[in-house]
N, C-alpha and C positions, 0 to 999 in steps of 0.2 A: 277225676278226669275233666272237671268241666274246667278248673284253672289250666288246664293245660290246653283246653282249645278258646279262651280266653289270650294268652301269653302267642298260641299261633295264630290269631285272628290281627295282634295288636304289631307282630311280625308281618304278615303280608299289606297288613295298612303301611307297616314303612316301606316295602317295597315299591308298591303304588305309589308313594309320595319322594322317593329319591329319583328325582329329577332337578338336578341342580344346575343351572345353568351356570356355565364358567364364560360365556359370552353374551352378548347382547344389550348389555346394560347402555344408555345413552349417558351417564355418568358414573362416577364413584359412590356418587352419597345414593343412585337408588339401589344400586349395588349391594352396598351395605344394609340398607334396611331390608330387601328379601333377605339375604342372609340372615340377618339377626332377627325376623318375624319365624326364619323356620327353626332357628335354634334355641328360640322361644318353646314351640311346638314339642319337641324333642325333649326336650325338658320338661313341661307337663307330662310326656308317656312315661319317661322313667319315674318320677313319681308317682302313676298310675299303678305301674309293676311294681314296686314297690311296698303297694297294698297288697299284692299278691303273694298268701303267706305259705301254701299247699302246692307247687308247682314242680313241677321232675329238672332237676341240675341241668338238667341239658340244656332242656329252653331254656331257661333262665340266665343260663352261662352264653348262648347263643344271644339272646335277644342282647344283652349287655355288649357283647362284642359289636353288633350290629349299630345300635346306638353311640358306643365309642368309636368306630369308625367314620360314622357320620356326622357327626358334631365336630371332629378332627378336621373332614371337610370342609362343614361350616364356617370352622373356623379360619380356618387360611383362605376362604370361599375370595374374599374380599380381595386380596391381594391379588389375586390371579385373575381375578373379573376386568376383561379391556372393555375400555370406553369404543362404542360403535359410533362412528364416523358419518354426517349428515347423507351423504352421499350411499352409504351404504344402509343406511335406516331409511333411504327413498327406495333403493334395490329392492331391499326385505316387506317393505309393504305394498308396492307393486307388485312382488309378486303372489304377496297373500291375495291382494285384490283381485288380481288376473285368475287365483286358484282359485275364491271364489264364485269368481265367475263361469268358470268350466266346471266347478265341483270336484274339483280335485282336494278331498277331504286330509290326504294323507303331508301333500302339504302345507295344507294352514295348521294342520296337527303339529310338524315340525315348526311352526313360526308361532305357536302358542296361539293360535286364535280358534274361537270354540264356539259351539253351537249356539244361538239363543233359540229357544226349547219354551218360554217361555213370553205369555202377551203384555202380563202387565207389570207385577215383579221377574227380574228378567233374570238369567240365567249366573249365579257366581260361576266364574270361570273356573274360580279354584274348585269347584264339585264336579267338573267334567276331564277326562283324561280319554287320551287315543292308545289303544294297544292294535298292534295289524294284526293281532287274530279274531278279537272280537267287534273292533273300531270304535265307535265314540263309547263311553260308560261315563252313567253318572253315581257318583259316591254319595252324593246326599241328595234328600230329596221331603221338599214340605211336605207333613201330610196332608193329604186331600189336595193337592195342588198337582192341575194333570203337567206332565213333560212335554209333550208332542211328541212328533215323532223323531226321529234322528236320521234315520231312512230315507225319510224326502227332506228332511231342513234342508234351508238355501240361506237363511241370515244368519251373520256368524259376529262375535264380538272382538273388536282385535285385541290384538297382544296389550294387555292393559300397559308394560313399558312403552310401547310407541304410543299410546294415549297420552300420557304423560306428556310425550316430544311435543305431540299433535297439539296440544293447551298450552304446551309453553311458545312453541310460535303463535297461537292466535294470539297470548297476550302480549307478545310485541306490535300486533295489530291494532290491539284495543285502547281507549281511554281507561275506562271503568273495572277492566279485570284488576289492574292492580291496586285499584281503590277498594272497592266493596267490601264486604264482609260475606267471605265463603261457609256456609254451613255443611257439612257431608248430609246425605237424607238417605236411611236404610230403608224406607219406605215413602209411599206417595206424598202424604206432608207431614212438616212439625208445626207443633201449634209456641208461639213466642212469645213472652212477656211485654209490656207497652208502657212500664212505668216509663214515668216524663225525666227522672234524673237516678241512673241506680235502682239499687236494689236491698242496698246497705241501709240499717237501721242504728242511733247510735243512741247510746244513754250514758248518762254519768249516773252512776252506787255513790250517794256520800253518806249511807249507815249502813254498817251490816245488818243484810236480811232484809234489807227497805224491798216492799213490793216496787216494779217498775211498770205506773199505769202507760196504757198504750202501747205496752211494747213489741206488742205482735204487728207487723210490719201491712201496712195498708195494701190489700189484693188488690195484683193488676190485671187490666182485662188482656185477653189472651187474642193473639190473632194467628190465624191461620197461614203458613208457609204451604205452597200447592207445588207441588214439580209435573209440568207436562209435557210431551215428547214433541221435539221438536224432530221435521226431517227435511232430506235437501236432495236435491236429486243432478246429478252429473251428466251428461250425456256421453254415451259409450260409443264406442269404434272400434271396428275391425280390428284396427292394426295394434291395439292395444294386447288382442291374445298372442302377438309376436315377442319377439325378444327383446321388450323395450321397460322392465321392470324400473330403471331408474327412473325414464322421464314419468311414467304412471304413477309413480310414488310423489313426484314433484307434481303433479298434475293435479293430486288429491290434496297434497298438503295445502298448496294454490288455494283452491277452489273451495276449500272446506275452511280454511285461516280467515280468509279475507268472508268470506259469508257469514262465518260464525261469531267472529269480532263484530261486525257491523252492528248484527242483528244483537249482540251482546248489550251495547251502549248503547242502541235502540230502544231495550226491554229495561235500561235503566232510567233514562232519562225520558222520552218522547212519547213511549209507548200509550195507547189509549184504550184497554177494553179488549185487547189480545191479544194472550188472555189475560194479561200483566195492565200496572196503569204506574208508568214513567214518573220519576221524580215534579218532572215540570206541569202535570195534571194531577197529582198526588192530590187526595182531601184532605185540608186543612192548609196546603201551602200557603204565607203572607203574599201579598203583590205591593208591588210599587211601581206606580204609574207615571211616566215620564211625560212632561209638558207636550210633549211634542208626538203626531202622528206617526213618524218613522222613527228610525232608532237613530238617524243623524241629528237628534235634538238633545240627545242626551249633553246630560253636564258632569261634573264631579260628586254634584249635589246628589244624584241618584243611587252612583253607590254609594257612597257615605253612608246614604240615611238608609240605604237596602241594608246596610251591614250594622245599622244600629236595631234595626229590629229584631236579630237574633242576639240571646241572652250573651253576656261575656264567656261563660264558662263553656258556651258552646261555640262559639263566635272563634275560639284560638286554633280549633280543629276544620275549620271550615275552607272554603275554597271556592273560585270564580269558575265560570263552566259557561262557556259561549263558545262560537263559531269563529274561523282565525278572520273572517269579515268585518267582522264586530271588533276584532283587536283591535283588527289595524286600524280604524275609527277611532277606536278607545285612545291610543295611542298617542294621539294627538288632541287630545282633551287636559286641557290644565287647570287647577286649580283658582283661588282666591286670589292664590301669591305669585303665582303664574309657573308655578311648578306644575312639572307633568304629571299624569295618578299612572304610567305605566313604567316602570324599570325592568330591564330586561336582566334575562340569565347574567348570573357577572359569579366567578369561581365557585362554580359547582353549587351556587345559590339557584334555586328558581327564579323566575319573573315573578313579578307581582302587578294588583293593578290596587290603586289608593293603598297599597299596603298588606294584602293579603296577594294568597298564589292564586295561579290561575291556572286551569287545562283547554287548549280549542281542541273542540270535538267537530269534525265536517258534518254529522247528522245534526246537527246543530241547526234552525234559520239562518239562513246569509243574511246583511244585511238588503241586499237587491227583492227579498221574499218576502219581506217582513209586510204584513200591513197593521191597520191601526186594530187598538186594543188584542193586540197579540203580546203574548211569551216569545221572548228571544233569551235571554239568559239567565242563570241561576245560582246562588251564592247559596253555599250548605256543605255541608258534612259530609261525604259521600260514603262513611261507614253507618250511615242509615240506611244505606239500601242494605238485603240481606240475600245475597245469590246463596242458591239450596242447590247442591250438585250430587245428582245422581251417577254414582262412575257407570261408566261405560259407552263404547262407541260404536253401534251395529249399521254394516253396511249388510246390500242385499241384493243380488240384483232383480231388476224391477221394471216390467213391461205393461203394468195395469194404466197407462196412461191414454189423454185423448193422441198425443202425439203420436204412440206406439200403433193405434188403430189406425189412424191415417195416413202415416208415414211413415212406419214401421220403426222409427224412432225408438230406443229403447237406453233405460237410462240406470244407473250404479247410486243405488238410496243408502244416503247413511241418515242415521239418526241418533241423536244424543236426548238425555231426560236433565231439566235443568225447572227452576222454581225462580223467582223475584217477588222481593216484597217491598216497599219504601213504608217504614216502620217512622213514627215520631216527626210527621213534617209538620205540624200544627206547632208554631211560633220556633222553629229551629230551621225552616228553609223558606228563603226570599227570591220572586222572578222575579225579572225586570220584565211591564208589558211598556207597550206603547199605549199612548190615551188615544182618545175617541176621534 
């Protein structure tokens, strides 16, 4: 008997887990990958049952059925999945927000968004499910890791698909999101390798069986990837618990895009000590000191010889990183020969400046800011930096403030988990300062 309560345990887990969404998706291709992660899943059980050699026909004929049905789903899952509309992904998250807001559990239940239950490792969404008879349940659970309560929870993680939407607008915002090098972090950090070229060891055999001295690969020292919880907070309004779901979706998208970008290229480049430390303070960065007090002394000579101090082999991936102030200076600087060092975009080519590309970043120095023996610009690789991303995006709302005491002020906290590190800038990235 116990295969048979094995075979109906592995049956009410599918119950639980058919929940198939045939809408929502903000494209085809994420579309396709829920469907094919859960009939991935579906496939491991029936080989699970499979192991299962002592079981009464019936389950067994029942469970198969249940499985063939569902995979059949899965499979056409894709076709039938419509792409949801900007417009109407501003709808759906406004009015998850707004439900949050009143605690209306039933429907951020229907909009997939789910409790965070958890302080430091935070809640998988996929372990939490709404039923209205019982309401929130969690399917797994760490041990020794308390849940809180579910009862009074008030922060809730969204719809991990509109998370997705939510990151792909900020990186229309950003400089650096689409440069970096994104790592996933299942936990608070990874620790990363710091060889100076690779990782690869090569030897040539010219006799068989010849020992190969050295050939165990020289240990690199290891550095630490930190993820820490960043949060932002919105100021709320009456008129928000009204029937205005769309412009509240646009509101947050707004206010959360443009914040989160900023602070993004921030924590890449300028940052100093919190808690990150920015490409342009990085230890070990080269300098190159320009003749002149402000940046209006620069010559051709400065990049040049800035881009001869990174190695060639890393020199071909590299790239220019100043403020559009600074362009437009740059711009007008010629050469020996009396050639320009800037060309512009010309058929789907980037700009360059002496011949490499270039990015203006506004968190950049202008040049109006600049003073002497400062950093203004940076020539480097920008898949050294290493962005560590924690999924997940928990709003909440949120009245522990000094404004809330005083002016009764009260404000809509979201917070995301995110890591930086700038890995390898010792002789692979060059500023530009101004001298003394």
């Amino acid at each position: 008997m116990r295969e048979d309560g094995a075979v109906a345990a592995v049956l009410e887990r599918i119950k639980t887990m058919k929940r198939i969404e045939s809408t929502g998706f903000v494209d085809e291709g994420q579309a396709k990958g829920y469907f094919e992660e859960k009939e991935r899943f579906f496939e491991e059980l029936a080989g699970a049952v499979a192991d299962v050699e002592r079981s009464s026909g019936g389950a067994i004929e029942a469970l198969k059925s249940t499985l063939g049905s569902i995979r059949e789903e899965l499979k056409y899952g894709v076709g039938r999945a419509k792409e949801l509309p900007h417009r109407e992904l501003c709808r759906q998250l406004g009015k998850a927000l707004a439900a949050a807001w009143t605690g209306n559990v039933k429907t951020l239940a229907e909009l997939s968004f789910t409790p965070n239950l958890k302080s430091e490792n935070w809640t998988n969404p996929r372990d939490v499910h709404w039923t209205t008879e019982k309401g929130w349940q969690v399917e797994k659970d760490v041990l020794g890791d308390p849940m809180g309560n579910m009862a009074t929870n008030d922060q809730y993680l969204i719809n991990p698909i509109y998370e997705t939407e939510v990151l792909t607008d900020a990186r229309k915002k950003s400089v650096m999101m689409n440069l970096v090098r994104h790592r996933p972090m299942l936990g608070p950090s990874v620790f990363l390798p710091t060889r100076d070229r690779g990782g690869v060891v090569l030897h040539w055999l010219t006799a068989y069986g010849q020992q190969i001295q050295g050939s165990k690969p020289k240990g690199a020292e290891r550095v630490e990837l930190k993820a820490y919880t960043l949060a932002g907070y919105i100021p709320w309004y009456d008129e928000f618990e009204e029937d205005v779901f769309v412009d509240l979706g646009e509101i947050f998208l707004e206010e959360f895009t443009d914040a989160y970008a900023q602070e993004f290229d921030r924590q890449c480049l300028i940052a100093n000590a919190d808690p990150y430390i920015g490409a342009m303070s990085a230890d070990g960065v080269t300098e190159r000191k320009i003749q002149s007090a402000t940046p209006y002394g620069m010559t051709y000579k400065d990049f040049r010889e800035a881009v001869l101090k990174v190695p060639a082999e890393e020199r071909r991936d590299c790239a220019w990183f100043f403020n559009e102030t600074v362009l437009a200076h740059a711009a007008n600087i010629h050469d020996a020969e009396g050639r320009p060092v800037w060309r512009g975009p010309n058929e789907g080519k980037p700009g360059t400046i002496d011949g490499y590309p270039y990015y203006e970043c506004s968190i950049l120095p202008q040049m109006s800011e600049v003073k002497k023996n400062t950093a203004f610009a940076i020539f480097m690789n920008p898949k050294r930096i290493q962005h560590g991303n924690r999924k997940g995006i928990e709003i909440k709302r949120f009245d522990a403030t000094t404004e809330s005491l005083e002016t009764g002020e009260i404000f809509l906290r979201f917070r995301k988990r995110d890591g930086f590190l700038v890995t390898r800038a010792k002789g692979n990235m060059v500023v530009l300062k101004t001298g003394e």
